[in-house]
N, CA and C atoms of all chains as a GROMACS GRO file, in nm:
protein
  486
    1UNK      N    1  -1.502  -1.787   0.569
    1UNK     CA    2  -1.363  -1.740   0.556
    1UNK      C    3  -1.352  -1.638   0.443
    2UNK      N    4  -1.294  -1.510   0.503
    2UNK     CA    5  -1.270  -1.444   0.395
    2UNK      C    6  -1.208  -1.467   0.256
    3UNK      N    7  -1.195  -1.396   0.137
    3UNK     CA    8  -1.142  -1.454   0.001
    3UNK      C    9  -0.967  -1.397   0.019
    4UNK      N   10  -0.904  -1.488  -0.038
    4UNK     CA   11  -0.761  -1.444  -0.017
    4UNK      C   12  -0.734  -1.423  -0.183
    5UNK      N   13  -0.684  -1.282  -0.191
    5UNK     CA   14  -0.650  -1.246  -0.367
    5UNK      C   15  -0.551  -1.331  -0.410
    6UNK      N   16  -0.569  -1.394  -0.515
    6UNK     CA   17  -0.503  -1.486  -0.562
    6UNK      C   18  -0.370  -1.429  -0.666
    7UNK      N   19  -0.300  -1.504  -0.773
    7UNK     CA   20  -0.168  -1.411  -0.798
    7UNK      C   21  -0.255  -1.290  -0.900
    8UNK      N   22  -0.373  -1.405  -0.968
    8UNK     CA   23  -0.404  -1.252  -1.112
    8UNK      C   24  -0.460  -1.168  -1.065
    9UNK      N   25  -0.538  -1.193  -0.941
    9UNK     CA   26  -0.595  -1.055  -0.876
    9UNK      C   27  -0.502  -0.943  -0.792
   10UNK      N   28  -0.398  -0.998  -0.794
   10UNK     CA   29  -0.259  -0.898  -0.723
   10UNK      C   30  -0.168  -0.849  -0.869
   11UNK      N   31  -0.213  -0.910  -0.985
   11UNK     CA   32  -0.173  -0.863  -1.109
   11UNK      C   33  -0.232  -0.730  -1.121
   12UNK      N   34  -0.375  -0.792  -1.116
   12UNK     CA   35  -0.463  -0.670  -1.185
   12UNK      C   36  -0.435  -0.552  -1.094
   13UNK      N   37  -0.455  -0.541  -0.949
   13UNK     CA   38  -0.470  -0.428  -0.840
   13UNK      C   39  -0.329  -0.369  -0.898
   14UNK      N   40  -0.215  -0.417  -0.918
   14UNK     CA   41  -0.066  -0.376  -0.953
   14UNK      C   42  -0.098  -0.286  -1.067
   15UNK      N   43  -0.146  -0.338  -1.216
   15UNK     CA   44  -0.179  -0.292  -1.319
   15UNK      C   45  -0.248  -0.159  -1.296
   16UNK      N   46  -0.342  -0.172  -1.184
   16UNK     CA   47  -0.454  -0.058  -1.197
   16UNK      C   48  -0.383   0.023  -1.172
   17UNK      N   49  -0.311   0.018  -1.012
   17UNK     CA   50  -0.220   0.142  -0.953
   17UNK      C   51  -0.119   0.182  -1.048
   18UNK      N   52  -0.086   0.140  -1.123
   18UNK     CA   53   0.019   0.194  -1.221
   18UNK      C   54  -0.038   0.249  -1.321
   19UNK      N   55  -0.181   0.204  -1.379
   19UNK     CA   56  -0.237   0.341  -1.440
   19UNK      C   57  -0.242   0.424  -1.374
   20UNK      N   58  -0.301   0.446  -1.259
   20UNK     CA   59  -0.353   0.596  -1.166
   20UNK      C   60  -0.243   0.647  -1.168
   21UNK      N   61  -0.129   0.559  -1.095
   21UNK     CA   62  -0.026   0.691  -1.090
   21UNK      C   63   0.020   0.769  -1.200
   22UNK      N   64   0.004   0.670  -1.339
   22UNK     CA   65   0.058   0.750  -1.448
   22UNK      C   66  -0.033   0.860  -1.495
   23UNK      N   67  -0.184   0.860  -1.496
   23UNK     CA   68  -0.292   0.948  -1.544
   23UNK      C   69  -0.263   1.048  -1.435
   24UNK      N   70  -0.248   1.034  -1.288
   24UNK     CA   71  -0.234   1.143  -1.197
   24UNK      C   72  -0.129   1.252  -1.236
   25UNK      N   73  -0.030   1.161  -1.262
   25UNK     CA   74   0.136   1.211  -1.272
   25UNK      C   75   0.133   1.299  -1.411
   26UNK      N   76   0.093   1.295  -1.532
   26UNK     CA   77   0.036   1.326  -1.657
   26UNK      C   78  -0.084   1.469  -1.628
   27UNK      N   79  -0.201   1.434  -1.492
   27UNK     CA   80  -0.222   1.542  -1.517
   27UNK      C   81  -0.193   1.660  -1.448
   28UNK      N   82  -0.062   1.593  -1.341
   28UNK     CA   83   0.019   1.760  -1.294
   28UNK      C   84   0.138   1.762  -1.390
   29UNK      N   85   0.109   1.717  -1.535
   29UNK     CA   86   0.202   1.784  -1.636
   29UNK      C   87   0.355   1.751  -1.625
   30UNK      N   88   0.401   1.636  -1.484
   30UNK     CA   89   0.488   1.538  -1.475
   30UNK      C   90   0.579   1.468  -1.567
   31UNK      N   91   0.716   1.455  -1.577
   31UNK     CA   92   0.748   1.331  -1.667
   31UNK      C   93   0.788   1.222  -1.576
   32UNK      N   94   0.794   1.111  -1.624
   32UNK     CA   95   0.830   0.986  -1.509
   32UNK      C   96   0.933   1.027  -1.454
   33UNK      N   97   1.004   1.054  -1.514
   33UNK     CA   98   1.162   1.071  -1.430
   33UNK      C   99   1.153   1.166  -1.343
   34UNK      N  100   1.068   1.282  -1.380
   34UNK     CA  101   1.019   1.403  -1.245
   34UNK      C  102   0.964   1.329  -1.152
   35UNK      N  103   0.904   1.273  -1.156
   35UNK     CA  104   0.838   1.191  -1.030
   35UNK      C  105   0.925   1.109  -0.978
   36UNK      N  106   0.971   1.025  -1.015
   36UNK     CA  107   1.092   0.973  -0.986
   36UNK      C  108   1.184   1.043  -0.857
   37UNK      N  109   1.251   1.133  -0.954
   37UNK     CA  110   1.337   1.203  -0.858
   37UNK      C  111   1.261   1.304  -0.751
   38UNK      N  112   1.114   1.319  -0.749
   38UNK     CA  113   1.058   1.370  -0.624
   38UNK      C  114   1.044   1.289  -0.532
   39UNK      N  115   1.023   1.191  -0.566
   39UNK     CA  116   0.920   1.050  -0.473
   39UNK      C  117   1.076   0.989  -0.403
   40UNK      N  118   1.168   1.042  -0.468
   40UNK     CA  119   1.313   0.950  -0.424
   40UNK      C  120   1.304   0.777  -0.439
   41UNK      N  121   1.252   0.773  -0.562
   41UNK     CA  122   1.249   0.630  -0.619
   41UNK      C  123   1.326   0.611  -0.738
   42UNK      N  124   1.416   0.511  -0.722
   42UNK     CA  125   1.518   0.453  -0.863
   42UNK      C  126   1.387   0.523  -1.004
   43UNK      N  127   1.482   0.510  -1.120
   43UNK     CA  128   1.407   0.593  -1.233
   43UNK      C  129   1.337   0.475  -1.279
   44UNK      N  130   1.457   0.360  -1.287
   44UNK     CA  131   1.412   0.248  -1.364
   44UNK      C  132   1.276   0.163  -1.308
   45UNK      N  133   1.301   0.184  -1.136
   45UNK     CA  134   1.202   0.063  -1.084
   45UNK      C  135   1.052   0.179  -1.098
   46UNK      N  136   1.059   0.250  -1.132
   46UNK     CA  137   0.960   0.370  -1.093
   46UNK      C  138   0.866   0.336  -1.245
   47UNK      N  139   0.938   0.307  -1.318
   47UNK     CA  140   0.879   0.253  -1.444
   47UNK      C  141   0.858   0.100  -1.435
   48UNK      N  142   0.879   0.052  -1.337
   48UNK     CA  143   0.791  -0.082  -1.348
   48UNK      C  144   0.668  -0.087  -1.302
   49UNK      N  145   0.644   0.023  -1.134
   49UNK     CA  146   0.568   0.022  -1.127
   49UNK      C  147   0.497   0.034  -1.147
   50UNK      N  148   0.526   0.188  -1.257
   50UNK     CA  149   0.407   0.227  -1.375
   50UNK      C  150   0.316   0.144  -1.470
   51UNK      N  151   0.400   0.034  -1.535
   51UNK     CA  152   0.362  -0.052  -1.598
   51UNK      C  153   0.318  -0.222  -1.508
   52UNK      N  154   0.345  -0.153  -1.387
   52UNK     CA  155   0.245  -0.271  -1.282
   52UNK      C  156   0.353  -0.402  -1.246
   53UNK      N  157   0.439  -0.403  -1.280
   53UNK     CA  158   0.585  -0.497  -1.265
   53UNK      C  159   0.638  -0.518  -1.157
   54UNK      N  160   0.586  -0.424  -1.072
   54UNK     CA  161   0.642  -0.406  -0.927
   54UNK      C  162   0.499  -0.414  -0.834
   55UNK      N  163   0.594  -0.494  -0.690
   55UNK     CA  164   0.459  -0.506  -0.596
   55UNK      C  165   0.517  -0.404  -0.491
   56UNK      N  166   0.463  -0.328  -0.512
   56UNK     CA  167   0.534  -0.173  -0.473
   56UNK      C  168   0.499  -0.141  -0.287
   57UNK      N  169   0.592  -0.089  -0.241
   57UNK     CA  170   0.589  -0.141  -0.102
   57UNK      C  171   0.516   0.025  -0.042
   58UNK      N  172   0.459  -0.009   0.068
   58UNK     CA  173   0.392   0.126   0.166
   58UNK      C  174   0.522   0.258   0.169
   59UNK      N  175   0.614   0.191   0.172
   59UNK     CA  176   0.710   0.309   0.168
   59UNK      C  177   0.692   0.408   0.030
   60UNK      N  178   0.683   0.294  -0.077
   60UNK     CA  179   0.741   0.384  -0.186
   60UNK      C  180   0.593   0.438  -0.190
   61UNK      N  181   0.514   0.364  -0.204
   61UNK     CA  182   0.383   0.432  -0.187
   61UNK      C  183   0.303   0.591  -0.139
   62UNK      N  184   0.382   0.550  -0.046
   62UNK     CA  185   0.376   0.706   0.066
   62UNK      C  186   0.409   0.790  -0.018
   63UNK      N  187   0.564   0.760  -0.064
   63UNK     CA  188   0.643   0.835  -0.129
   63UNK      C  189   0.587   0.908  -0.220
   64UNK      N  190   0.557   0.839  -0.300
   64UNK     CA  191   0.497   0.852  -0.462
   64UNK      C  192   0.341   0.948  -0.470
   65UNK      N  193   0.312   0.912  -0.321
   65UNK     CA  194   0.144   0.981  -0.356
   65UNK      C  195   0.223   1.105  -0.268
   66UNK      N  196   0.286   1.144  -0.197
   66UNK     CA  197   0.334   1.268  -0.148
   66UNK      C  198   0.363   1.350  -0.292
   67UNK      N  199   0.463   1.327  -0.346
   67UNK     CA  200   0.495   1.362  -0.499
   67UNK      C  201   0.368   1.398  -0.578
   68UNK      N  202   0.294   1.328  -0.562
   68UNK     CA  203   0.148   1.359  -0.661
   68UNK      C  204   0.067   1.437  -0.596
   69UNK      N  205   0.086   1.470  -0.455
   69UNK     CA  206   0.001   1.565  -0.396
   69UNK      C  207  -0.122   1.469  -0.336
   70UNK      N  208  -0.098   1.351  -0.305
   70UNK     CA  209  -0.238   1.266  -0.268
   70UNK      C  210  -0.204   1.190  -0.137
   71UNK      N  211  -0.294   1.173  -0.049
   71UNK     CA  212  -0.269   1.044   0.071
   71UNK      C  213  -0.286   0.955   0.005
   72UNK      N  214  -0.209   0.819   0.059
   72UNK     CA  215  -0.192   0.727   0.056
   72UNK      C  216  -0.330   0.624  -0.002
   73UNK      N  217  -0.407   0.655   0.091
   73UNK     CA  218  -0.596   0.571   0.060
   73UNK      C  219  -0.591   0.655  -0.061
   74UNK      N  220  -0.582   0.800  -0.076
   74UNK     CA  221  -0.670   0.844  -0.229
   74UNK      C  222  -0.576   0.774  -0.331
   75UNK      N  223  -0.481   0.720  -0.293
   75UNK     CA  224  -0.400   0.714  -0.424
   75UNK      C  225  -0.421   0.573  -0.494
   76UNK      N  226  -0.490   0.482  -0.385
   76UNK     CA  227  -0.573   0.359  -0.421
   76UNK      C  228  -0.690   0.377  -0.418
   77UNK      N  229  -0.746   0.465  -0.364
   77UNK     CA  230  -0.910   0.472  -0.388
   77UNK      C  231  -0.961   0.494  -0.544
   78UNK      N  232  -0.804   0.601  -0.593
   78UNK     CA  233  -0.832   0.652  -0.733
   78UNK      C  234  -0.756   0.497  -0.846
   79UNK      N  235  -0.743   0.448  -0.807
   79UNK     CA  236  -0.715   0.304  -0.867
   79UNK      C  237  -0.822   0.210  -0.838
   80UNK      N  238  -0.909   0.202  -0.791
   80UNK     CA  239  -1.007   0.133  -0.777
   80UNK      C  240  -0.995   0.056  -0.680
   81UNK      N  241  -0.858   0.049  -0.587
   81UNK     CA  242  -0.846  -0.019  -0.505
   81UNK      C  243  -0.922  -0.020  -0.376
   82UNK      N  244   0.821   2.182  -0.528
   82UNK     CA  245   0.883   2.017  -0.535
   82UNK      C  246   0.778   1.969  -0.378
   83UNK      N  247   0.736   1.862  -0.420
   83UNK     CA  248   0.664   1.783  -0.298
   83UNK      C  249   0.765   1.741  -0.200
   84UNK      N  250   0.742   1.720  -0.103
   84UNK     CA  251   0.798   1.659   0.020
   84UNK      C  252   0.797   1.553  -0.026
   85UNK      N  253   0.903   1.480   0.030
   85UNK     CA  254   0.958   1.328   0.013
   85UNK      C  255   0.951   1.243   0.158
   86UNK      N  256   0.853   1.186   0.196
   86UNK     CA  257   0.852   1.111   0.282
   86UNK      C  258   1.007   1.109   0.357
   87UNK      N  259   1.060   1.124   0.470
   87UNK     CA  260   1.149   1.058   0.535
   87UNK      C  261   1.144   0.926   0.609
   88UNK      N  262   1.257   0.862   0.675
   88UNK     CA  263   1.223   0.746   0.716
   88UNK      C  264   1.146   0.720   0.820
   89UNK      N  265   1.196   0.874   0.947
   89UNK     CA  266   1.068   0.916   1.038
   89UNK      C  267   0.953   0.865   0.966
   90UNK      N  268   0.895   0.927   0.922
   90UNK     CA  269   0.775   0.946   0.835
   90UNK      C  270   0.722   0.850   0.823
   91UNK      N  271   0.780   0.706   0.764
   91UNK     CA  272   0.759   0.598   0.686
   91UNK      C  273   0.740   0.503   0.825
   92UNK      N  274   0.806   0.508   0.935
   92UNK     CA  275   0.820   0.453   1.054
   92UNK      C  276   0.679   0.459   1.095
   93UNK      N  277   0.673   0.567   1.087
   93UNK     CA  278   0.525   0.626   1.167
   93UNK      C  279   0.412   0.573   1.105
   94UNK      N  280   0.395   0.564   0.954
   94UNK     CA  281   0.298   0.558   0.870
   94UNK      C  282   0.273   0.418   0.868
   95UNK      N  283   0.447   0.294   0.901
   95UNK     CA  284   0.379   0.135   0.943
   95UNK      C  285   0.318   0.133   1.075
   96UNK      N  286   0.383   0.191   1.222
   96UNK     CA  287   0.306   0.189   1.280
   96UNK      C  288   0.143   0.204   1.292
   97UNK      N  289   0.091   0.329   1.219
   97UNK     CA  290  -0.016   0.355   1.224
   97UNK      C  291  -0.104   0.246   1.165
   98UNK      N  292  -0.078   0.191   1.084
   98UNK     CA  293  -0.122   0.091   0.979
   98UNK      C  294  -0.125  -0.030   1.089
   99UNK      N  295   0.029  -0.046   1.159
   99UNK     CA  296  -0.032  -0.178   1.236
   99UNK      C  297  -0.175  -0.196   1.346
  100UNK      N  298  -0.139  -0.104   1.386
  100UNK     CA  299  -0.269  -0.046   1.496
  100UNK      C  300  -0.395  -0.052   1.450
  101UNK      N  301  -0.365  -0.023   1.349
  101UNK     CA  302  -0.491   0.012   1.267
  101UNK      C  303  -0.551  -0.123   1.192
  102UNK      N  304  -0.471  -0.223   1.164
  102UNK     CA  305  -0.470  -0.383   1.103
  102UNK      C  306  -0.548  -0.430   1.267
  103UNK      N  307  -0.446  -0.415   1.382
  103UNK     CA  308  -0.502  -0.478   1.468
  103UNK      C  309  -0.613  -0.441   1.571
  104UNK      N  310  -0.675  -0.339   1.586
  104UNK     CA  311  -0.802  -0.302   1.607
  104UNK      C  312  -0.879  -0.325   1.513
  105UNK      N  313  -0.870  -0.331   1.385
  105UNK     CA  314  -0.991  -0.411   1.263
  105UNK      C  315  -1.028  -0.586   1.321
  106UNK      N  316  -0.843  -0.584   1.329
  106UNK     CA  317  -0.908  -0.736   1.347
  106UNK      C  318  -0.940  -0.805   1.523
  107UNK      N  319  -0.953  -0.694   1.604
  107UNK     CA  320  -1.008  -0.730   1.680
  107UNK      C  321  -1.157  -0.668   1.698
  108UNK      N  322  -1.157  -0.615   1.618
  108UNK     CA  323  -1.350  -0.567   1.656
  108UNK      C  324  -1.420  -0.678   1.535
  109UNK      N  325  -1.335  -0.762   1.478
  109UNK     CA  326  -1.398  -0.864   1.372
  109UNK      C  327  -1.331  -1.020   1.505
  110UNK      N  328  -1.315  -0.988   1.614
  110UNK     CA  329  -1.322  -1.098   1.682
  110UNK      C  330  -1.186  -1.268   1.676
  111UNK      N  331  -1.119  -1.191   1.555
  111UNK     CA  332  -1.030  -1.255   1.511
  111UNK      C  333  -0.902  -1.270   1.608
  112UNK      N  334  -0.789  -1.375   1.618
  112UNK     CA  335  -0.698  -1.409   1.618
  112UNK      C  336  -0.601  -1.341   1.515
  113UNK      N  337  -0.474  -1.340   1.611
  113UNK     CA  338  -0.335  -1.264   1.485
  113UNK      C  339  -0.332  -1.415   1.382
  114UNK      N  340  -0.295  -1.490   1.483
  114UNK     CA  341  -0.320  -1.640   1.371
  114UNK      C  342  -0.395  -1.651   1.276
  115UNK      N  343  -0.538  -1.581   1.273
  115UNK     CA  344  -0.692  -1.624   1.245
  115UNK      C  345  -0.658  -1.562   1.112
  116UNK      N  346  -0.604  -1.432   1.147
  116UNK     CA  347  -0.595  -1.338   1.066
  116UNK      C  348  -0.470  -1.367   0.932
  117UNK      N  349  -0.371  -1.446   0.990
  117UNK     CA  350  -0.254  -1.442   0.912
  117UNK      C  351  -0.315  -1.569   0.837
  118UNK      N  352  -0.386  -1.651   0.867
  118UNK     CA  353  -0.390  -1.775   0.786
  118UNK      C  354  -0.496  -1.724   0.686
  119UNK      N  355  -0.635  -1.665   0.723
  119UNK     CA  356  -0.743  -1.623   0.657
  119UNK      C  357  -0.698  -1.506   0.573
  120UNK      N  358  -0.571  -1.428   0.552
  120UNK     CA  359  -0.481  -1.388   0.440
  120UNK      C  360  -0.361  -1.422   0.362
  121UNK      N  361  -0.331  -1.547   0.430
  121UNK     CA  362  -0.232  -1.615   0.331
  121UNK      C  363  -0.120  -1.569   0.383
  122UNK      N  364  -0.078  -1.489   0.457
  122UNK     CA  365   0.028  -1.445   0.581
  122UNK      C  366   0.114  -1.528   0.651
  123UNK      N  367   0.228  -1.534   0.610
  123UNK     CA  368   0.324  -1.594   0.732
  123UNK      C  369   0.281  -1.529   0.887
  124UNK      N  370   0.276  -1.616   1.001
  124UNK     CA  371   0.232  -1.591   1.100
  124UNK      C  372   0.336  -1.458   1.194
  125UNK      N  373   0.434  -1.511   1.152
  125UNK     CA  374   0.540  -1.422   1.210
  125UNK      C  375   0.573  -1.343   1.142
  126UNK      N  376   0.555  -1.296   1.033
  126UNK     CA  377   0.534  -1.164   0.970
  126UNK      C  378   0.419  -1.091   0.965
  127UNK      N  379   0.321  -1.150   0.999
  127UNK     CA  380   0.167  -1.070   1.017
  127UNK      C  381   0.205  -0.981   1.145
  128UNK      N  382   0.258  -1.063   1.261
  128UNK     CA  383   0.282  -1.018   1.398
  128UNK      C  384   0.405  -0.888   1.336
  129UNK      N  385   0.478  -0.907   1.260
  129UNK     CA  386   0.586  -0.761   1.287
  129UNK      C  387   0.491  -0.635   1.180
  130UNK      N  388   0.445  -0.700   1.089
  130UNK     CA  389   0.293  -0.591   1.047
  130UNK      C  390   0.240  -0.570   1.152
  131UNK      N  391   0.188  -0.602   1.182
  131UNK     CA  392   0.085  -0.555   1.305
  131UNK      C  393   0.202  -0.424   1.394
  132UNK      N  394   0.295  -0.466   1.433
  132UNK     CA  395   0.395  -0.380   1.508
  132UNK      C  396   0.467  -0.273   1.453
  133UNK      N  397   0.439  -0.306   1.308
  133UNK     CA  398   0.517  -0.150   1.246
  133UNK      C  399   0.627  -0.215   1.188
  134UNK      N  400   0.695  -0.349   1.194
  134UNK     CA  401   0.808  -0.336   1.205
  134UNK      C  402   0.877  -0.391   1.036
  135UNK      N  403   0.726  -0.397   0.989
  135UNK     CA  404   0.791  -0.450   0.812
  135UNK      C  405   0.682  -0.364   0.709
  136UNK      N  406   0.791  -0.340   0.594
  136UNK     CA  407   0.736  -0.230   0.538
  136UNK      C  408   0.680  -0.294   0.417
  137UNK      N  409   0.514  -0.284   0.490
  137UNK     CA  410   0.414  -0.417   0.369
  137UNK      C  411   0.412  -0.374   0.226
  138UNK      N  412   0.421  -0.475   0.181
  138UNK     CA  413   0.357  -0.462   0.006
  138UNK      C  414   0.245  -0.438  -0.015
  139UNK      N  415   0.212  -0.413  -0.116
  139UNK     CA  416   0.056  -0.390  -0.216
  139UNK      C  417  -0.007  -0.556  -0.173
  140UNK      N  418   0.078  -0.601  -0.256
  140UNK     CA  419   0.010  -0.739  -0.226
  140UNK      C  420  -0.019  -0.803  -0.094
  141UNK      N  421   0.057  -0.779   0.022
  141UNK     CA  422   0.019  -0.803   0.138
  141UNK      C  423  -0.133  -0.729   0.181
  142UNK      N  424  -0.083  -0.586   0.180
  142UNK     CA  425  -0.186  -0.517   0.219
  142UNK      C  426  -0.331  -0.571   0.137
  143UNK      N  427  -0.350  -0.607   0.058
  143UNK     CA  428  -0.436  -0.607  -0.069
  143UNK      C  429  -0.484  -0.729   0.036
  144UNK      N  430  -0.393  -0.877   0.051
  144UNK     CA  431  -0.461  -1.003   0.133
  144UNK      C  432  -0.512  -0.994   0.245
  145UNK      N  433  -0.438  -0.897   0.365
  145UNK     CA  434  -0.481  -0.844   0.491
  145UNK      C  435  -0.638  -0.734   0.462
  146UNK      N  436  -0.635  -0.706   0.397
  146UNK     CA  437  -0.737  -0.580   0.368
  146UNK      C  438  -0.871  -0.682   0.312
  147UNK      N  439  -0.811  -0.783   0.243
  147UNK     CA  440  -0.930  -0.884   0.216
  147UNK      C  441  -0.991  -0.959   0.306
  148UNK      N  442  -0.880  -1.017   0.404
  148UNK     CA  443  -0.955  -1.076   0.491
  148UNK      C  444  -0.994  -0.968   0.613
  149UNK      N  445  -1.036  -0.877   0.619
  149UNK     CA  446  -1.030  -0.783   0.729
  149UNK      C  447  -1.184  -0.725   0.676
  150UNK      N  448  -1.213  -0.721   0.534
  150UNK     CA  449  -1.363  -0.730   0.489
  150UNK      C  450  -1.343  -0.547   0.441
  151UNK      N  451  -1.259  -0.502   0.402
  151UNK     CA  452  -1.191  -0.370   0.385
  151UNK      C  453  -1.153  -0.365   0.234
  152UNK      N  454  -1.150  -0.279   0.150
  152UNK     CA  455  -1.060  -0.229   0.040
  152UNK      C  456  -0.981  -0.179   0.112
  153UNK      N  457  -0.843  -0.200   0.011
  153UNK     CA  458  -0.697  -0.145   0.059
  153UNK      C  459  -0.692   0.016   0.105
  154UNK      N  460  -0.776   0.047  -0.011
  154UNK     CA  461  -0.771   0.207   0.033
  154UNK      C  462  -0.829   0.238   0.133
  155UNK      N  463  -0.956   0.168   0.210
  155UNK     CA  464  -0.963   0.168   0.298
  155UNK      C  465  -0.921   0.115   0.447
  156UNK      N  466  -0.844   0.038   0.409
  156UNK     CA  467  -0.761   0.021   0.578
  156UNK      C  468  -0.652   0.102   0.579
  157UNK      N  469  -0.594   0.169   0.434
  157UNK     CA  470  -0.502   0.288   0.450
  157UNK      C  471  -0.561   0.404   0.550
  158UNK      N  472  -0.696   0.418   0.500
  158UNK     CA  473  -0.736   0.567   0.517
  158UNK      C  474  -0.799   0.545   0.648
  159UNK      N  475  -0.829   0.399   0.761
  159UNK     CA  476  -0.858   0.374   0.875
  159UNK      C  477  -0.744   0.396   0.960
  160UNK      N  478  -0.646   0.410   0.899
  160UNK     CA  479  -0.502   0.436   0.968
  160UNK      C  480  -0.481   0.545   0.966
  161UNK      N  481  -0.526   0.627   0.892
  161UNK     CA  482  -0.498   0.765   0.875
  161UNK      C  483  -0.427   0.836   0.772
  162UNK      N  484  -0.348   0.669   0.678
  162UNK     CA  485  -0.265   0.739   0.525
  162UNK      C  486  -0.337   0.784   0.437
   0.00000   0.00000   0.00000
């Protein structure tokens, strides 16, 4: 039977993606709130995800790596996901 | 300014993903059941994933992608995101 990620391993994958997006977002010279209002994501929840607080859904996902200029897989591939 | 996903868009991008969940897990020989229990999945929400019709989390995707023998980024990028 395959391994089912348990809660700290859905911590960590959260944590990671919220670095990438912030190092990505940082190096097209971005401020959160620019991304924000590209990705059409609340300002506030956009900073949770950053800081990994949020279990961030395929939508916003899409969203967010459109904004950064990335598909969806690169935008977890570059998170280690 | 990047393009912002529309809901078109987002429609399309669960579909693709379900298709894409359920041809993995049928060339791994699996059950939708097999599949929802061996990821920790409500059964009847695996089935409207599979159909497009719920817009998955990180953390879902992350359990489905585990038991499917996949990184996340890669059952994104088997879908085509």
């Amino acid at each position: 039977m395959a391994r089912v990620s348990g809660k700290q391993d859905v911590e960590q994958d959260l944590a990671r993606l919220g670095l990438s997006i912030r190092a990505q977002r940082k190096a097209l010279g971005m401020t959160q709130e620019a991304l924000a209002d590209a990705a059409g994501v609340d300002r506030a929840h956009m900073g949770k995800i950053e800081r990994g607080e949020r279990n961030v859904t395929l939508l916003n996902l899409a969203r967010i790596a459109g904004a950064l200029q990335l598909r969806p897989s690169e935008m977890l591939a570059a998170a280690g996901l």
